[in-house]
N, C-alpha and C positions, 0 to 999 in steps of 0.2 A: 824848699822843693815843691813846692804851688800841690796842686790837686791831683788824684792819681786815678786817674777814670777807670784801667783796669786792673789797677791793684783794689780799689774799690769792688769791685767784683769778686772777691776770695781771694785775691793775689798772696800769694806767700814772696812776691819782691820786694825789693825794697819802696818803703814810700816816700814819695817824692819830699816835697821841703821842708817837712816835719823832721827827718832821719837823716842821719851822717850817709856816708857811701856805702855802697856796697850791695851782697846782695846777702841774704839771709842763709842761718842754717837751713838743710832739709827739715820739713816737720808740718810747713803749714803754718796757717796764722793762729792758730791758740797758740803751738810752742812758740812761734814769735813775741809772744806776747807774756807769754812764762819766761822769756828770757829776758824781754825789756824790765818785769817789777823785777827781775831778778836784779838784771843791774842795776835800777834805783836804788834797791835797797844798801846792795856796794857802794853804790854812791856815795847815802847816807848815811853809811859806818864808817868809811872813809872821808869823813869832815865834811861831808856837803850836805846836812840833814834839811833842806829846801828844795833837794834836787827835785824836780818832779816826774810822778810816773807817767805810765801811757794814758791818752784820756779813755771813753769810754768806746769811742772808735778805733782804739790799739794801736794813736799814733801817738807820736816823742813831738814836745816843743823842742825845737833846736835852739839849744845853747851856745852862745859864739861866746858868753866872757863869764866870768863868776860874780860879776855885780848881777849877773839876774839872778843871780841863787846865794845873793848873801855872802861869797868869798871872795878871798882872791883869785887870779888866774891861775899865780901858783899851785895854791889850794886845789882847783878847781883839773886844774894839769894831773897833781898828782894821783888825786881817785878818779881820773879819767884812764891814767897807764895803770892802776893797781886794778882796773874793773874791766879792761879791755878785752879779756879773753869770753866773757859776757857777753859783750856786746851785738847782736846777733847779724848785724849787716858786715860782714865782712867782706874788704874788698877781693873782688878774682882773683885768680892765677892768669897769669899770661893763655893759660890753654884754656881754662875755665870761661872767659872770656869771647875765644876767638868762638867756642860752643854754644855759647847762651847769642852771640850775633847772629850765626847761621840759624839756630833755633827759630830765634826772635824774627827774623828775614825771613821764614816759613810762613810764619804767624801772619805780618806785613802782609804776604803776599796771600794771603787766604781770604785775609780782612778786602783788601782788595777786590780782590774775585767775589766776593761776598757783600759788594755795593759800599766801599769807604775808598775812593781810589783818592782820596786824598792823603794816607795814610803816612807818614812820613816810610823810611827805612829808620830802624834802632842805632844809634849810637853807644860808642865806648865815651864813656866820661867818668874821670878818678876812679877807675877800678870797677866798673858797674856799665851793666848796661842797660839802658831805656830810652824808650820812646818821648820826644821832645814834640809837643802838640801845642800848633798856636790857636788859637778857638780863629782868630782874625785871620791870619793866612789860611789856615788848611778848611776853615770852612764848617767844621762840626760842631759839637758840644757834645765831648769824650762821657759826660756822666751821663747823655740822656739812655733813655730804653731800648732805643732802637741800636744805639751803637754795642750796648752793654749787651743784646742777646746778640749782637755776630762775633762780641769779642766771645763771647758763650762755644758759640757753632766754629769757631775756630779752633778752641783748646785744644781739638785732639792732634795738633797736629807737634804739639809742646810734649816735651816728654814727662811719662806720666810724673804726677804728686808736684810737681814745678809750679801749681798757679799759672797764671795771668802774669804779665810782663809787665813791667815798671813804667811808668808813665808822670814827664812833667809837663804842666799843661802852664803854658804863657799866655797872655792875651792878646 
């Protein structure tokens, strides 16, 4: 899930291609972050003791097979469903969802108004919703200062303790 320019910013959403789907419990990114060792460590009681945790920026390598951690898939399946209730990016609800678009489609259009009229609109993808940024087509570059304080100057328009919206950034 490539770069995440405004979860980068304090986002408590999900980050982009480090992390499974979804979007996170309420809490903020320490508890996000309390929840990823958490689930390492299930992980690693549950036979994957190679699993790795979050690095030091509180994001997850993505694992697609158990050869990266030394298992099998099976292995690697099982303490993935024995550790799942952990896992902090959980996908929306159908209503959860249609709410975090309209939010996020707030956000869009503030950023907008606030000199980014490139800004895509949010998308729904696998239970989550975020913003899909190509540096090449849309023209910006999501991590720099200038975009990072309007994604700032826009927050209030997210509801409170939510963070900064999700963002995958293409090239």
């Amino acid at each position: 899930m490539a770069a995440a320019f405004l979860a980068a910013a304090c986002s408590s959403s999900s980050p982009s291609s480090t992390t499974s789907a979804g979007a996170p419990n309420a809490g903020g990114a320490t508890s996000t972050t309390a929840q990823l060792v958490a689930y390492t460590q299930c992980m690693r009681s549950h036979g994957v003791p190679a699993y790795p945790g979050p690095g030091s920026d509180g994001q997850m390598q993505k694992i697609t097979s158990g050869q990266q951690v030394g298992v099998g898939d099976a292995q690697l399946n099982t303490a993935r469903n024995a550790c799942q209730s952990l896992w902090p990016y959980q996908a929306l609800t159908p209503g959860q969802q249609r709410q975090q678009l309209a939010d996020d489609l707030k956000f869009a259009q503030c950023m907008r108004s606030h000199g980014v009229p490139a800004l895509p609109d949010p998308v729904a993808i696998d239970g989550r919703v975020e913003f899909v940024i190509s540096v090449s087509r849309d023209g910006f570059d999501p991590h720099s200062p200038q975009i990072l304080a309007k994604a700032r100057a826009c927050q209030h328009v997210l509801p409170a303790g939510t963070g900064l919206p999700s963002v995958t950034v293409t090239s």
